[in-house]
C-alpha positions as CSV (number, residue, x, y, z in Angstrom):
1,X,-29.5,-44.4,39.3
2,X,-32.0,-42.4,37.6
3,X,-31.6,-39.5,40.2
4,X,-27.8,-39.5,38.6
5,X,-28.7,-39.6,34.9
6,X,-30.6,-36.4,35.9
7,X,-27.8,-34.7,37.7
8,X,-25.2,-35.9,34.7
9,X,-27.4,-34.6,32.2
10,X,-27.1,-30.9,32.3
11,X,-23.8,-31.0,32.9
12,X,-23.3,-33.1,29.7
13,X,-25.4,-30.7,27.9
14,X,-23.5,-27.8,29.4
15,X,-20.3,-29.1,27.8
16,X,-21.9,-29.6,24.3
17,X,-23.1,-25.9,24.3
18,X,-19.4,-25.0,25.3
19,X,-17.7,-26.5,22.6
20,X,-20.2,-25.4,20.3
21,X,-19.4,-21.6,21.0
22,X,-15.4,-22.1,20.4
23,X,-14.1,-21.2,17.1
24,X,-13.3,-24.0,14.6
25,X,-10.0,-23.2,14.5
26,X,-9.1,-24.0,18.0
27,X,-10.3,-27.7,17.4
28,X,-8.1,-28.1,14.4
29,X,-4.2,-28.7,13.9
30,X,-1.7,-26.5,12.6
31,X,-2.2,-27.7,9.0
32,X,-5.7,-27.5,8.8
33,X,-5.6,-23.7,9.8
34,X,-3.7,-22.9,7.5
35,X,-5.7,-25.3,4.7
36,X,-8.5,-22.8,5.6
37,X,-7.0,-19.7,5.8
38,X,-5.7,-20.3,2.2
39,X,-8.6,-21.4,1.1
40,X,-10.2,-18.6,1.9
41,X,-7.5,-15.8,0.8
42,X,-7.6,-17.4,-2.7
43,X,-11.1,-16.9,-3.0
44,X,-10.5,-13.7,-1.8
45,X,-12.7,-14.1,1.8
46,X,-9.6,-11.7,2.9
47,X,-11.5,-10.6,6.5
48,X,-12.3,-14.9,7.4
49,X,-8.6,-15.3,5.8
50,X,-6.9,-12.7,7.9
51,X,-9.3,-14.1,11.4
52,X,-7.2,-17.9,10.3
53,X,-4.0,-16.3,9.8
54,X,-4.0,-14.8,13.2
55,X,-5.4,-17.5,15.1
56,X,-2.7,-19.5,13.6
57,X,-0.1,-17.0,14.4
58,X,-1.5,-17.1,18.0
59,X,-1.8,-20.6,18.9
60,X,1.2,-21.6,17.0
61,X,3.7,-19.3,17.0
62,X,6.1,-22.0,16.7
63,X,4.8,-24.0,13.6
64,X,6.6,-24.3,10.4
65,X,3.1,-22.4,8.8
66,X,3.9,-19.1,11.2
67,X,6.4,-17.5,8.9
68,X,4.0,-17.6,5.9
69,X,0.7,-16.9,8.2
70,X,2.6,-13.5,9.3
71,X,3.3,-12.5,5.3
72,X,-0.4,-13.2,4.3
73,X,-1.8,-11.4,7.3
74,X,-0.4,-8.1,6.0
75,X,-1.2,-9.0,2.5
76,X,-5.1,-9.5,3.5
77,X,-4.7,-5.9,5.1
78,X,-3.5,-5.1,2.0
79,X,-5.9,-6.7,-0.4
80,X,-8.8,-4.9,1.9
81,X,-7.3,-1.4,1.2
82,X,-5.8,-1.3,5.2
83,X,-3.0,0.4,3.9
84,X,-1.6,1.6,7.2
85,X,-2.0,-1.6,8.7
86,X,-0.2,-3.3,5.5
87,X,2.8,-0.9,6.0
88,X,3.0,-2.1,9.7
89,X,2.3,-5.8,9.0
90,X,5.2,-5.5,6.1
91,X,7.6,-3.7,8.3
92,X,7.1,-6.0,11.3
93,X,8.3,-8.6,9.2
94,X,11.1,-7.3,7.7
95,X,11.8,-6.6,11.2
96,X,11.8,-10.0,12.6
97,X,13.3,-11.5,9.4
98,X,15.6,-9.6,7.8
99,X,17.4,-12.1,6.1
100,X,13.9,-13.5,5.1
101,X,13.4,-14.4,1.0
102,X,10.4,-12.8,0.8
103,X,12.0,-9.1,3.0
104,X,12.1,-7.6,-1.1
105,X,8.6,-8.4,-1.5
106,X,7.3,-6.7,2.1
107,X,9.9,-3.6,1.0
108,X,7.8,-3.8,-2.6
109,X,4.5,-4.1,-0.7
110,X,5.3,-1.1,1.5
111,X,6.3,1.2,-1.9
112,X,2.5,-0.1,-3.1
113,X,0.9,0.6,-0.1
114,X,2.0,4.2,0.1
115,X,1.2,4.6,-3.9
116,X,-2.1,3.2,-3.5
117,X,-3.5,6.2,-1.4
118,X,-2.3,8.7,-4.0
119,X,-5.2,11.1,-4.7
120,X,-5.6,14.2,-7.2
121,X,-2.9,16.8,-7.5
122,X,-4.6,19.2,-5.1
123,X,-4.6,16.9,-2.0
124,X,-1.8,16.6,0.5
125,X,1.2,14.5,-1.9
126,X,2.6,13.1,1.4
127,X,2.0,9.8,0.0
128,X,4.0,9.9,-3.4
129,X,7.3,11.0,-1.7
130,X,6.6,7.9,1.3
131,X,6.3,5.6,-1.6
132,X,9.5,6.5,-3.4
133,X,11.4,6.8,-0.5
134,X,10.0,3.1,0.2
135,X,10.6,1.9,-3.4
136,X,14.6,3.6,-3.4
137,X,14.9,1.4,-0.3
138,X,14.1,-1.5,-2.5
139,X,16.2,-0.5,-5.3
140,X,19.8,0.1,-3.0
141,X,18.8,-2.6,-1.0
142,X,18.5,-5.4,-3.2
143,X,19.8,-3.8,-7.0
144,X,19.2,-7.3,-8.2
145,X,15.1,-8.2,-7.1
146,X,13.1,-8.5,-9.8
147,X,10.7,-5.8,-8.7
148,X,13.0,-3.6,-9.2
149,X,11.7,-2.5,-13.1
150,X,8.1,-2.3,-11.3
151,X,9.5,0.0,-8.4
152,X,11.3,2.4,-10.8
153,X,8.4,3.1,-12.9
154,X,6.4,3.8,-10.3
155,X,9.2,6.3,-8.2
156,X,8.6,8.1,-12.3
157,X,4.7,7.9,-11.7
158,X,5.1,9.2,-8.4
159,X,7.7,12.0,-9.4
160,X,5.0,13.3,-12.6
161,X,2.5,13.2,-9.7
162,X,4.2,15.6,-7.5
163,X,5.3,17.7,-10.5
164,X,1.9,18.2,-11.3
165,X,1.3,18.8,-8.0
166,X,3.4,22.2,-7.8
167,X,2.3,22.8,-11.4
168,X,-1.2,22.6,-9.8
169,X,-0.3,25.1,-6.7
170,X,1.9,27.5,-9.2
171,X,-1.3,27.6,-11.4
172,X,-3.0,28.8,-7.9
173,X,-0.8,31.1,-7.2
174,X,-1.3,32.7,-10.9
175,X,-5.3,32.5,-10.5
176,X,-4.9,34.7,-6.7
177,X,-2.1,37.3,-8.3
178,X,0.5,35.7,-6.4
179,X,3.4,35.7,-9.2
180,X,6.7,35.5,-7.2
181,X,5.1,32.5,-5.7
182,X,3.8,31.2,-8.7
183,X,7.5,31.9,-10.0
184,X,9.5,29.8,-7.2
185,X,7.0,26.7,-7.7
186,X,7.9,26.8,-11.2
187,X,11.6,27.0,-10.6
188,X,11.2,24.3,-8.0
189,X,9.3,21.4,-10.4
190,X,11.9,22.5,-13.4
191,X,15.3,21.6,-11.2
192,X,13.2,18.6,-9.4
193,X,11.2,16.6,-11.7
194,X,13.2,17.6,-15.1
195,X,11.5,14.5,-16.8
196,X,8.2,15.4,-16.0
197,X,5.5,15.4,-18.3
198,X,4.4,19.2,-17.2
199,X,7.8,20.2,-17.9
200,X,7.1,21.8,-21.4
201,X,3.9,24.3,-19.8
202,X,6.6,24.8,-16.7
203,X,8.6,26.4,-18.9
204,X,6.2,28.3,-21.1
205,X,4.2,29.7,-18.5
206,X,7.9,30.6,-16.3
207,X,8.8,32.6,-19.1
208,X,6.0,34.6,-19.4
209,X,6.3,35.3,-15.9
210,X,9.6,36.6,-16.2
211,X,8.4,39.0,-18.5
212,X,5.9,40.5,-16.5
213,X,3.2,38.7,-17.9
214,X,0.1,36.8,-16.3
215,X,-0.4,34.2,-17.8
216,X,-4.4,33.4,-19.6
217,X,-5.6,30.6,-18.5
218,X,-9.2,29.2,-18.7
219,X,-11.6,28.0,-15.8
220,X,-10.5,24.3,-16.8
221,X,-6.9,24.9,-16.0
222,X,-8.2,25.0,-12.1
223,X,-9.7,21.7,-11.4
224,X,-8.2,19.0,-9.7
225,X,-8.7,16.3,-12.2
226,X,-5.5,14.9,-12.4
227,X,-5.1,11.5,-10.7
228,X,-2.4,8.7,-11.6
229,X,-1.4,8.2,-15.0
230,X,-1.5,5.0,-16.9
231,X,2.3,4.5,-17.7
232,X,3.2,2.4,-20.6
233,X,6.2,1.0,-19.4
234,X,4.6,-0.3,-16.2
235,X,4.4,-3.9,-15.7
236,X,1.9,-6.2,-14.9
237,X,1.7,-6.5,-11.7
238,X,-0.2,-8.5,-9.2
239,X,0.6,-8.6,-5.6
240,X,0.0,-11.8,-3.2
241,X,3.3,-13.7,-3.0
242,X,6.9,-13.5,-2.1
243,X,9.7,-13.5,-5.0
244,X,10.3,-16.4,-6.8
């Protein structure tokens, strides 16, 4: 008998060590996965939430928690700046559910995603024409979403973005004694972005151009400064949740 203890023993202790190493969430039910993984995205733990939302995507594909596990893994990816993984989480699920509630939402969160990256006026403004196309898509998709005030102002802070983008590369092309090019930027921000806020120095400095005249300009008028503007007529906004 004691010769079997001893034999049972390690094996015992063998098993205890292996269920000690498996994650929590594999000992838990459907629920309680997804008590913790909210838990932790509202106290904004967004790496342990995203680790809960996945497992509970992967073990239970099929629960009534996997719809809303799938929208809050691309929000943590959003939340922790993963903007490219955000746009694929977003579009995945638009994908799947297309007739989904919360589809305007992931369009929305796809428009934000690309805004966020915007940089100063003399990096590449790839981003600010991505989000606008995303935030149009929003806008003829669902006219009646109530992120559609938020998306328009910020297709107008992307537009004054890439107008002072080409005001910024026309203004380069003045500084190097390249006037014809100067000259066509100019032309091209006045019949693209006629609302811009740059639109009165367009002008001015066009004109003098088309008199033969270089424009003066000081050693300020050359650096990059420029980021996003603070709009008054955009809304509070917080992200997080599909629309109500």
């Amino acid at each position: 008998m004691k010769y079997i203890s001893l034999l049972i023993a390690p094996l015992l202790l063998s098993l205890l060590i292996g269920c000690s190493g498996k994650s929590a969430d594999q000992a838990m039910d459907p629920e309680a996965v997804k008590y913790e993984a909210m838990e932790a995205f509202n106290s904004g733990r967004y790496v342990t939430a995203l680790k809960h939302f996945s497992n509970l995507t992967d073990r239970f594909p099929f629960s009534q928690y996997s719809l809303m596990a799938e929208l809050k893994s691309a929000d943590c990816h959003y939340y922790l700046n993963h903007y490219t993984e955000a746009i694929a989480a977003y579009q995945a699920f638009e994908q799947s559910h297309p007739t989904n509630e919360a589809v305007p939402y992931t369009m929305f969160q796809v428009g934000m995603s690309h805004y966020n990256q915007l940089d100063t006026i003399d990096r590449d403004p790839a981003s600010a024409t991505h989000a606008i196309n995303a935030f149009n898509k929003l806008i003829r998709s669902y006219p009646q979403s109530s992120y559609r005030e938020e998306a328009r102002s910020r297709i107008k802070a992307a537009r004054n973005f890439l107008a002072n983008h080409e005001m910024y590369v026309a203004r380069f092309y003045i500084k190097t004694n390249k006037l014809q090019q100067a000259t066509s930027r100019l032309e091209y921000l006045l019949d693209h972005y006629p609302d811009s806020t740059v639109v009165t120095e367009a002008e001015e400095t066009l004109a003098l151009l088309k008199t033969g005249t270089k424009p003066a300009g000081s050693w300020t008028d050359w650096l990059p400064d420029f980021g996003m503007p603070e709009w008054e007529d955009l809304t509070s906004y917080k992200p997080g949740g599909a629309e109500g």
